[in-house]
C-alpha positions in Angstrom: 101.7 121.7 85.7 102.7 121.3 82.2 103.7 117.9 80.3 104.1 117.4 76.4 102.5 114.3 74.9 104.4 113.0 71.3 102.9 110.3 68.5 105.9 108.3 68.5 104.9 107.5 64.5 103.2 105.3 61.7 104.4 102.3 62.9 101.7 102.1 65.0 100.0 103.9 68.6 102.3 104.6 71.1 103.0 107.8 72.8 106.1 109.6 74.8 105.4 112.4 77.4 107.5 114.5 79.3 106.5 115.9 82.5 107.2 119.2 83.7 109.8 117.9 85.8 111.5 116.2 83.1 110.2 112.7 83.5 109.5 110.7 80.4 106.1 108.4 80.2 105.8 105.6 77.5 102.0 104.7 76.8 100.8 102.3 73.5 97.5 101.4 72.3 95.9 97.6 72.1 96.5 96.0 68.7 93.4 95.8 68.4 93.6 99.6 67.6 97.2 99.8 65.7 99.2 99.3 69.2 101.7 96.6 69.3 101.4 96.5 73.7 104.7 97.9 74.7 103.6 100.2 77.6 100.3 101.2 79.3 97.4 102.6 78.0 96.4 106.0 79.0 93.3 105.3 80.6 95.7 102.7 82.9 98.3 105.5 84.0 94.7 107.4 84.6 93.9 104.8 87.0 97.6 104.2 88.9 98.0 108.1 88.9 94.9 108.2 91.2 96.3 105.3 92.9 99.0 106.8 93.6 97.8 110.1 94.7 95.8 108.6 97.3 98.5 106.4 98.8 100.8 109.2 98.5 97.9 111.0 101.1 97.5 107.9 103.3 101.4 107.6 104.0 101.9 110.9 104.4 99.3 112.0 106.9 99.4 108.5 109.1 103.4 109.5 109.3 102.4 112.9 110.3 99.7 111.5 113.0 102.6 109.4 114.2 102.5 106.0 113.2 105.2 104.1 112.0 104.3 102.6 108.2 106.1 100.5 106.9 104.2 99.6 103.2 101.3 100.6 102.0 99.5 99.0 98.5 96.7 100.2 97.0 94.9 97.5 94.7 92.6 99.0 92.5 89.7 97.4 90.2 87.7 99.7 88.4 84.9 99.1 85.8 84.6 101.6 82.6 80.9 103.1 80.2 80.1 100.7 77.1 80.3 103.3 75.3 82.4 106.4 74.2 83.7 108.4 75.6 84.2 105.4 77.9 84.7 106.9 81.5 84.9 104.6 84.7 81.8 104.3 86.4 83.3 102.3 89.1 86.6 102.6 91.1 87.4 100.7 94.6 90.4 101.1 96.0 91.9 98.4 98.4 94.3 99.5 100.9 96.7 97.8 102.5 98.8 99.3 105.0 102.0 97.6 107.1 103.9 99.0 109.8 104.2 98.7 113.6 101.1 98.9 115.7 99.4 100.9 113.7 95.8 102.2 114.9 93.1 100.8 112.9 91.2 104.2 113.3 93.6 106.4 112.4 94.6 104.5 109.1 90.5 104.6 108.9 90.4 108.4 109.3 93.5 108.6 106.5 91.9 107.2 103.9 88.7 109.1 104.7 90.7 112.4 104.8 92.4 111.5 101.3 89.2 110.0 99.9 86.7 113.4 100.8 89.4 116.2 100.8 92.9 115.8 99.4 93.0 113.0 97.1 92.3 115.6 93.2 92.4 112.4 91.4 90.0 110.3 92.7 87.8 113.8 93.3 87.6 114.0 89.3 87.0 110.5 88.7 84.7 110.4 91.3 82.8 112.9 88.9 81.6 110.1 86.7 83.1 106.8 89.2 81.4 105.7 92.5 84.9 105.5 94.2 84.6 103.5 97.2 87.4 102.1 99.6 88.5 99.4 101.7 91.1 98.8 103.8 93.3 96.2 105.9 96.5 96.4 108.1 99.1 94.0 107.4 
């Protein structure tokens, strides 16, 4: 996986990346650092890249034990170190998961298979981040 990460100029702190697939990323600092707030910060797209890694997880292995979802949202809050380098320490991730008659132990057992084996994201955060989970059906 390769991506290239450009300063975007003086004018202030914002950043363009490309992915390896072509896909282009904005990301700006706070003003408070020389940002003037026109995109995320990186430690944000940190955070909604393991989001989305674990949903991705979730959907795809309740489709593949059979159950018909419908939406899934993962709402995240996460607390970060004091001081540099200025890591989360906490993550929870809140799922909630729509579709028809789903079975509350097998959306359980998907989140528990994407939290302990498949999620990579949350597996390196969880390196320095108690990452915990909950999870309700909508």
């Amino acid at each position: 996986m390769d991506c290239k990460v450009a300063w975007l100029g003086p004018s202030g702190m914002a950043f363009s990346a490309e992915t390896g697939t072509g896909h282009i990323v904005n990301m700006d600092g706070s003003p408070e650092y020389g940002g003037r707030n026109l995109a995320p910060r990186p430690m944000e797209l940190l955070l909604v890249g393991a989001g989305g890694c674990t949903a991705f997880d979730v959907v795809l292995i309740l489709q593949r034990s059979k159950q018909t979802v419908t939406s899934c949202l993962v709402e995240m809050q996460s607390e970060r170190a004091e001081i540099d380098p200025k890591v989360f320490t906490k993550i929870n991730l809140h799922f909630k998961v729509g579709g028809e008659n789903l079975d509350p132990s097998k959306v359980e057992k998907a989140i528990k298979l994407s939290h302990d084996k498949y999620c990579s994201a949350t597996a390196m955060l969880g390196k320095t981040a108690a990452v915990s989970y909950s999870f309700e059906i909508l």
